[in-house]
Z-matrix of the N, CA and C atoms (Angstrom, degrees):
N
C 1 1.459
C 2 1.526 1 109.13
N 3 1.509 2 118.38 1 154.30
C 4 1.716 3 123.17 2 -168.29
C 5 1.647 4 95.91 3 -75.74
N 6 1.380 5 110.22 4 128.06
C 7 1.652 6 116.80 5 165.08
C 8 1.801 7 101.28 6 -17.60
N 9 1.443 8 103.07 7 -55.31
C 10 1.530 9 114.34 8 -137.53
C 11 1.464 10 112.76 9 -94.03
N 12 1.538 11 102.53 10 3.02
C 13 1.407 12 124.51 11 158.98
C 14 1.652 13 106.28 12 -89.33
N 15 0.901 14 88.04 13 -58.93
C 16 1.977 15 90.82 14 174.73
C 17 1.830 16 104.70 15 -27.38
N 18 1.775 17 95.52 16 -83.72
C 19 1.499 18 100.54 17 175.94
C 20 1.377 19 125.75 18 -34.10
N 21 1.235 20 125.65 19 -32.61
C 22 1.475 21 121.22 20 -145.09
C 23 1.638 22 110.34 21 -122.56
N 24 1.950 23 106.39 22 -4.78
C 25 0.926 24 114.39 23 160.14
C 26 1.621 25 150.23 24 -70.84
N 27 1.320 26 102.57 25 122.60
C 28 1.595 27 102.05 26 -143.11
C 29 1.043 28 141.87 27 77.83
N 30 1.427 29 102.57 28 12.58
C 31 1.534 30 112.06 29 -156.01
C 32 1.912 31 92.06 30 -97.19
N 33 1.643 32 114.27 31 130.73
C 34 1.692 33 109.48 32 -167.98
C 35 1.911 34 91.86 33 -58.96
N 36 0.910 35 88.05 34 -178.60
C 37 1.850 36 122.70 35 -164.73
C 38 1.383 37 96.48 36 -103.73
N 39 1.250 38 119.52 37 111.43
C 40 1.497 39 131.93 38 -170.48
C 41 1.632 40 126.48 39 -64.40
N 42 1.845 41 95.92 40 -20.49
C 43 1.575 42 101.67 41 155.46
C 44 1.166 43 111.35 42 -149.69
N 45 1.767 44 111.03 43 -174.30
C 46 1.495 45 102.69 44 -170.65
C 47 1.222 46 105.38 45 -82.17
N 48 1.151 47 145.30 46 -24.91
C 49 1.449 48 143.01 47 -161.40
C 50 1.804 49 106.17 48 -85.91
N 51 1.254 50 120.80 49 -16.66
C 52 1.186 51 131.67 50 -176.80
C 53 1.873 52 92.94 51 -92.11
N 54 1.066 53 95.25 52 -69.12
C 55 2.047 54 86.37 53 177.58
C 56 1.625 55 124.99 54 -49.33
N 57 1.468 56 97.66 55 -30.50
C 58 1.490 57 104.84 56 179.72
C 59 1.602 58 113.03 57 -76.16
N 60 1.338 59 122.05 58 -20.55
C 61 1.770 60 128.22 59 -176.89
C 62 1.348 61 88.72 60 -105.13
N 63 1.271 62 151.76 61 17.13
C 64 1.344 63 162.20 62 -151.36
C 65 1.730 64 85.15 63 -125.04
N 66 1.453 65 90.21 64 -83.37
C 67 1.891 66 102.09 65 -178.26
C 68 1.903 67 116.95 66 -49.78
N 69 1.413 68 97.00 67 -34.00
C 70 1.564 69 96.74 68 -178.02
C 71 1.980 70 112.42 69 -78.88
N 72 1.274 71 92.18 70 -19.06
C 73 1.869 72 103.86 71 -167.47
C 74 1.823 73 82.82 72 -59.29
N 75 1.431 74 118.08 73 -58.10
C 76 1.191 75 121.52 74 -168.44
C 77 1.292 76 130.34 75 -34.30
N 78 1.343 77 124.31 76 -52.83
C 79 1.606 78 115.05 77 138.64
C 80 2.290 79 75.21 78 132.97
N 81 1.322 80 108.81 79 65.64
C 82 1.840 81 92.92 80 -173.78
C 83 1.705 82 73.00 81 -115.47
N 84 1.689 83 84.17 82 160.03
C 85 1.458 84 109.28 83 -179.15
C 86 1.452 85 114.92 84 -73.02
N 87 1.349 86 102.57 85 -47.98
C 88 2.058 87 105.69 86 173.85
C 89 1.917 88 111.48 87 -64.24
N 90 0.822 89 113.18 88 -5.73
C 91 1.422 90 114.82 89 158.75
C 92 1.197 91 135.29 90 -159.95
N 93 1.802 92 123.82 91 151.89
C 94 1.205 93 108.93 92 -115.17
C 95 1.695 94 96.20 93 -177.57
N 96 1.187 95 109.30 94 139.04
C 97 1.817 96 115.19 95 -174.12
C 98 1.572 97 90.18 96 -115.55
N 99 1.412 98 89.02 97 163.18
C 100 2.167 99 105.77 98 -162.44
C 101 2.050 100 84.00 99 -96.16
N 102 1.554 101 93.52 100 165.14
C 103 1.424 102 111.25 101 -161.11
C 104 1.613 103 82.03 102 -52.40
N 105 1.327 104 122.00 103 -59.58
C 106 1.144 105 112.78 104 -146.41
C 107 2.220 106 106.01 105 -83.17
N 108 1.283 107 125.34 106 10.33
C 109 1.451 108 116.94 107 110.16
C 110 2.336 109 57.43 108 101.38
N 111 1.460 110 129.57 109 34.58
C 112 1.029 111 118.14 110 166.08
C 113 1.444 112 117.91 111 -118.98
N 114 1.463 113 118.68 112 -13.04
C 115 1.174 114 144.81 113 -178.85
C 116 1.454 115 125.97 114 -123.18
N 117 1.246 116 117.30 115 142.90
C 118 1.453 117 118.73 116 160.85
C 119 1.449 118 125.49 117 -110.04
N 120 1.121 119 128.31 118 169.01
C 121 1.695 120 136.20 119 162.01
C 122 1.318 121 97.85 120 -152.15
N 123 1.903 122 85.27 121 161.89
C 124 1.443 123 106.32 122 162.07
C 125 1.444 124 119.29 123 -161.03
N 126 1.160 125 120.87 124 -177.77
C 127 1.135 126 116.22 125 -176.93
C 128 1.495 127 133.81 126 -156.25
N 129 1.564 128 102.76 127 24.62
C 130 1.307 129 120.77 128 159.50
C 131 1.392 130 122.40 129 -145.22
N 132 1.368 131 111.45 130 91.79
C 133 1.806 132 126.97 131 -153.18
C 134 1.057 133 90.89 132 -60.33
N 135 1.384 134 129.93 133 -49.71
C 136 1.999 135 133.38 134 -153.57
C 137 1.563 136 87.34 135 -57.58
N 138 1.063 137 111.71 136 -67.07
C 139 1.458 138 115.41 137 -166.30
C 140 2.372 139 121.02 138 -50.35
N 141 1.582 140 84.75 139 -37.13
C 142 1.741 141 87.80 140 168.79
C 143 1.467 142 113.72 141 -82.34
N 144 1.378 143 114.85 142 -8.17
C 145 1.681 144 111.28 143 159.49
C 146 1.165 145 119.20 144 -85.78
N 147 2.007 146 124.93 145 -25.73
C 148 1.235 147 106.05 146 160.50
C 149 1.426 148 123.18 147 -62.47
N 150 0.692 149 113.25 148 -41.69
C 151 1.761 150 119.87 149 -168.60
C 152 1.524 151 110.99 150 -77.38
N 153 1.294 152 107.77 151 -22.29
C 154 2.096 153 104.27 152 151.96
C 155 1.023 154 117.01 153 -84.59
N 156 1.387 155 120.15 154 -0.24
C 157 1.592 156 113.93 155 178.10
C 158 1.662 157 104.04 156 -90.51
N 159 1.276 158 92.28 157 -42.72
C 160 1.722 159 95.27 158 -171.70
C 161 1.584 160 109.44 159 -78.16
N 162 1.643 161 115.64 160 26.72
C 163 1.929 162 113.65 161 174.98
C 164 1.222 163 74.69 162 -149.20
N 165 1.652 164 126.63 163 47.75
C 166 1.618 165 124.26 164 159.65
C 167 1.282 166 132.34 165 59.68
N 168 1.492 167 113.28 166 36.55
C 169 1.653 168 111.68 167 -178.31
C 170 1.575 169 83.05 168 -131.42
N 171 1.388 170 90.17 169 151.90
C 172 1.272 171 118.88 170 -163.76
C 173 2.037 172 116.32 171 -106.38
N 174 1.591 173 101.11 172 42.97
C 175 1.340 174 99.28 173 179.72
C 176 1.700 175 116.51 174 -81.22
N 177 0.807 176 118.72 175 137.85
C 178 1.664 177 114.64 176 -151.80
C 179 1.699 178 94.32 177 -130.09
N 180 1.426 179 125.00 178 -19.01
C 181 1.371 180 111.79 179 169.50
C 182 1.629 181 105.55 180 -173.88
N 183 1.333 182 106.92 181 178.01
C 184 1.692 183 101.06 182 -161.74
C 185 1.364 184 107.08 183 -46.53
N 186 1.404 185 138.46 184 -33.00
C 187 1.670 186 125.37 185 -141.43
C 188 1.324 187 76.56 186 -106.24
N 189 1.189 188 138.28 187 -9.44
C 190 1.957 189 110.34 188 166.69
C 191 1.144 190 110.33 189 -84.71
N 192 1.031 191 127.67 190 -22.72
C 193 1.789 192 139.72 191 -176.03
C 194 1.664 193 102.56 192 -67.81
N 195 1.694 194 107.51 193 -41.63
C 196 1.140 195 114.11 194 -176.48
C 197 1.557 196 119.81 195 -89.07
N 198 1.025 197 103.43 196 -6.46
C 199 1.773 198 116.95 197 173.46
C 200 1.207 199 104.89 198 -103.03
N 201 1.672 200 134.70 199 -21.03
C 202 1.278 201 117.22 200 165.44
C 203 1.900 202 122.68 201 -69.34
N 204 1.405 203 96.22 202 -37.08
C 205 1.853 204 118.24 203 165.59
C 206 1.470 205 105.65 204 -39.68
N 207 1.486 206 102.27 205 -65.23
C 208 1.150 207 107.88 206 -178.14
C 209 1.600 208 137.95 207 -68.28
N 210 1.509 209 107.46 208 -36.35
C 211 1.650 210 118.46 209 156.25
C 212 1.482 211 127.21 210 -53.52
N 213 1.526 212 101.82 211 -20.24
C 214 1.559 213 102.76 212 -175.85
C 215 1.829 214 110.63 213 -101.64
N 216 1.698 215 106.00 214 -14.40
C 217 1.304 216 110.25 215 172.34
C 218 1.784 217 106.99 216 120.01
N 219 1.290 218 111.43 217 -11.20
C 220 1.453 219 103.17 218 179.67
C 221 1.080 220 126.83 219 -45.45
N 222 1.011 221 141.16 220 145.16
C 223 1.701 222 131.82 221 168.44
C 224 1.428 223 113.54 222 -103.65
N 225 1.386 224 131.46 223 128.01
C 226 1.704 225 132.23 224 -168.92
C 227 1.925 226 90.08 225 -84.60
N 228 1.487 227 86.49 226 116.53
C 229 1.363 228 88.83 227 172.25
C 230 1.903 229 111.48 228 -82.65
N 231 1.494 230 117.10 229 -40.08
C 232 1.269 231 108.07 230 -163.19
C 233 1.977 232 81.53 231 -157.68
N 234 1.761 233 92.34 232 138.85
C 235 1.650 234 96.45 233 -162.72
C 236 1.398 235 118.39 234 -126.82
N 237 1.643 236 141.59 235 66.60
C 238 1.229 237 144.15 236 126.05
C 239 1.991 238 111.23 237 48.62
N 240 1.077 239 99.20 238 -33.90
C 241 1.593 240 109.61 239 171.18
C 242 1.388 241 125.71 240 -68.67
N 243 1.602 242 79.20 241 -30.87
C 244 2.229 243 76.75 242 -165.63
C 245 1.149 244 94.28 243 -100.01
N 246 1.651 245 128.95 244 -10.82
C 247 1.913 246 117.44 245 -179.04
C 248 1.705 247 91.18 246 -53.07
N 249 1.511 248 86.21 247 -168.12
C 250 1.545 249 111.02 248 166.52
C 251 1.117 250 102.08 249 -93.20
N 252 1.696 251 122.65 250 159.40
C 253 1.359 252 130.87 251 119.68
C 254 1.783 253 123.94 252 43.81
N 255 1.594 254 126.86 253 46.83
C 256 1.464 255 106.30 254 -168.04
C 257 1.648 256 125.60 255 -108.61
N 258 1.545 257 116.85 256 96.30
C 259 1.476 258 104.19 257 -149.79
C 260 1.769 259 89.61 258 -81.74
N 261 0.959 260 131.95 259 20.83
C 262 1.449 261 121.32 260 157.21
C 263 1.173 262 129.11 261 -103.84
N 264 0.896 263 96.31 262 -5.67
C 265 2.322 264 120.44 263 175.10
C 266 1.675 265 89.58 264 51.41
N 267 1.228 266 99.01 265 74.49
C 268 1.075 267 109.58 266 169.09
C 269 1.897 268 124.89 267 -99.26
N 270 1.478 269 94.38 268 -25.77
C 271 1.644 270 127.40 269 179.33
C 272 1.862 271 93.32 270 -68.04
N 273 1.370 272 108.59 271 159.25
C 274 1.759 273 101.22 272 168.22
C 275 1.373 274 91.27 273 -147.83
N 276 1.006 275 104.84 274 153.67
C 277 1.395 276 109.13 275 143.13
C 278 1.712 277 138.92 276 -101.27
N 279 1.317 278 101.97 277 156.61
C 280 1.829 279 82.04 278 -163.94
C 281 1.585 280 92.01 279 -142.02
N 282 1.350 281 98.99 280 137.67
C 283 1.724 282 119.18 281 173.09
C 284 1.450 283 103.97 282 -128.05
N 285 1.686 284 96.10 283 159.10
C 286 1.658 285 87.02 284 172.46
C 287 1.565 286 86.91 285 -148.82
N 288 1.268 287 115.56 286 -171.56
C 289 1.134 288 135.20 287 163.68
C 290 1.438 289 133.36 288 -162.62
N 291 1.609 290 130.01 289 143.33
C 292 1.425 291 110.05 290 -163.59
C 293 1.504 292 131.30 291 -63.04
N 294 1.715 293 108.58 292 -24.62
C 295 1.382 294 116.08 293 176.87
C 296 1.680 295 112.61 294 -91.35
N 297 1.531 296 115.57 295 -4.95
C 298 1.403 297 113.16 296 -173.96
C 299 1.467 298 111.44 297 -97.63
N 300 1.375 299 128.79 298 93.94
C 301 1.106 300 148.41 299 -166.11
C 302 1.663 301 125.64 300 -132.35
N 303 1.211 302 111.99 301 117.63
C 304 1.344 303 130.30 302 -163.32
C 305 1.863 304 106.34 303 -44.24
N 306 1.216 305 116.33 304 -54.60
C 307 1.404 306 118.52 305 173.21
C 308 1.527 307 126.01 306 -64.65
N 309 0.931 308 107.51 307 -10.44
C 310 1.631 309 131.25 308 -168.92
C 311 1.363 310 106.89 309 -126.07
N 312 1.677 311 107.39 310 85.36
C 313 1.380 312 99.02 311 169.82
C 314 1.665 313 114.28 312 -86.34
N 315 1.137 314 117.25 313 -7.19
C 316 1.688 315 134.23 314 -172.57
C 317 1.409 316 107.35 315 -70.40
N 318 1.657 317 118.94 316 -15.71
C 319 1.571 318 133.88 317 -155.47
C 320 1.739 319 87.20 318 -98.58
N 321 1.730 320 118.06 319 -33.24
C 322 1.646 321 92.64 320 -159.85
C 323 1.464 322 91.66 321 -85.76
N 324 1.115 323 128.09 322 -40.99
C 325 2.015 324 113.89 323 167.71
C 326 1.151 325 119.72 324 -28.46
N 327 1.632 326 121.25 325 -46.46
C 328 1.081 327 111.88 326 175.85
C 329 1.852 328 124.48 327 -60.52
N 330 1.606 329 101.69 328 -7.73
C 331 1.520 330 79.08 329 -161.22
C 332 1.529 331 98.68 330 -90.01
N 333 1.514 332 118.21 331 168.90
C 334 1.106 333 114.41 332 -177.85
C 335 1.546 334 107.57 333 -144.05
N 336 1.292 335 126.68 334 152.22
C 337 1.034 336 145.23 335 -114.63
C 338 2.172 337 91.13 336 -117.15
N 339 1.456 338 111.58 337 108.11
C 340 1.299 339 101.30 338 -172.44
C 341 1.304 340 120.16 339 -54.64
N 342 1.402 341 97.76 340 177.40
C 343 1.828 342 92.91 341 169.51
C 344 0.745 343 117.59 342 -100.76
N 345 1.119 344 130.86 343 156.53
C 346 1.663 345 137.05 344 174.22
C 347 1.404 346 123.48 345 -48.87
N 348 1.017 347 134.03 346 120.45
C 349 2.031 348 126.61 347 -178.49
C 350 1.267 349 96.87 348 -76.37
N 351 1.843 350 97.60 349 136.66
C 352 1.476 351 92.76 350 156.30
C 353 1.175 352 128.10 351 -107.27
N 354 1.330 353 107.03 352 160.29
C 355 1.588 354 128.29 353 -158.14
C 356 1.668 355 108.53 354 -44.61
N 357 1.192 356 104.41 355 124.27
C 358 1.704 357 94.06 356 -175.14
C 359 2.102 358 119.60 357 -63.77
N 360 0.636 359 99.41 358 130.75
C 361 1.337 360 114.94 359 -175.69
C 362 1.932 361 102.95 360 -50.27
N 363 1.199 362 108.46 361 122.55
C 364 1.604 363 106.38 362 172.76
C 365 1.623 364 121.75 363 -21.73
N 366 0.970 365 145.44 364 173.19
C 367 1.465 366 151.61 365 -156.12
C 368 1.803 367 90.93 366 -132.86
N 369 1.200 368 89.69 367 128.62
C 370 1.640 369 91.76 368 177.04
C 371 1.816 370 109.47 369 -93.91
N 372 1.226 371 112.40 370 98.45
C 373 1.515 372 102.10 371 -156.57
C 374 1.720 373 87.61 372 -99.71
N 375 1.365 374 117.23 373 141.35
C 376 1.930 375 127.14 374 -175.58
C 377 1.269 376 74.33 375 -66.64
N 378 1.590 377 84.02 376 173.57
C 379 1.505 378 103.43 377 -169.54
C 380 1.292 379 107.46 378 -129.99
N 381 1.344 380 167.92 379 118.58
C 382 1.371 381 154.05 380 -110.96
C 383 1.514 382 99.68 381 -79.67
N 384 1.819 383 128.25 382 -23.17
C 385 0.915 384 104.90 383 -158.59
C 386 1.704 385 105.98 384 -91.39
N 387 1.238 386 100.60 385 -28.64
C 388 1.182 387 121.51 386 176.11
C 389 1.903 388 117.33 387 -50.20
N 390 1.725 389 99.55 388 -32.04
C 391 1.424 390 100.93 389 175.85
C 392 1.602 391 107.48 390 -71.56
N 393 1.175 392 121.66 391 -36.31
C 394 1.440 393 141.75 392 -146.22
C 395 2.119 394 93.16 393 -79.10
N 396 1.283 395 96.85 394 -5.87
C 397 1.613 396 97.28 395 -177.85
C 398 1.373 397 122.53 396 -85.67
N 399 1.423 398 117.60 397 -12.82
C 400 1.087 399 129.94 398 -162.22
C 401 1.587 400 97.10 399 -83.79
N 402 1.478 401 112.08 400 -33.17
C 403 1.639 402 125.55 401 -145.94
C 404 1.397 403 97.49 402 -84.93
């Protein structure tokens, strides 16, 4: 067996966009890239959190799934949440992004993961007396 299979086996997936073209390379029916290989969907979230859990990411329920989409820059094109009720998972959801592209696996390394904003600093609002100084 290759040294570098040894090392690297099992080893989690160092980002989400690398685990997520990881899970899609696999070829599963609930998720899934558009003909033209610029978009993804899916349509059974429980199931794309198991399979990031088991390459070491720690999504534990929809709004981490949806803060990872979102930390890395995806944009939710169309969202499975707001249908009704679908026990055939028939609804998907679909994100895409400009560097995450089916032919280009070299593009999801590149993406990188924003930074966090910081918290805006209080608003210094005058204070009536303070306006009254000018006068």
């Amino acid at each position: 067996m290759d040294i570098y299979k040894l090392i690297t086996l099992n080893q989690p997936y160092s980002t989400f966009p690398q685990a997520l073209y990881k899970i899609l390379s696999e070829g599963h029916g609930w998720i899934e890239w558009n003909k033209d290989g610029n978009k993804i969907r899916y349509n059974d979230p429980e199931r794309l959190m198991r399979e990031l859990q088991a390459l070491g990411f720690k999504a534990q329920d929809s709004a981490s799934l949806s803060k990872n989409f979102n930390d890395y820059g995806f944009k939710r094109l169309s969202d499975a949440r707001k249908s009704r009720y679908d026990p055939w998972r028939s609804n998907w959801t679909v994100f895409a992004h400009p560097n995450f592209l089916r032919h280009s696996p070299d593009s999801a390394n590149a993406i990188q993961r924003r930074r966090a904003r910081r918290p805006r600093a209080p608003s210094k609002k005058s204070s009536p007396s303070s306006d009254e100084s000018g006068w």
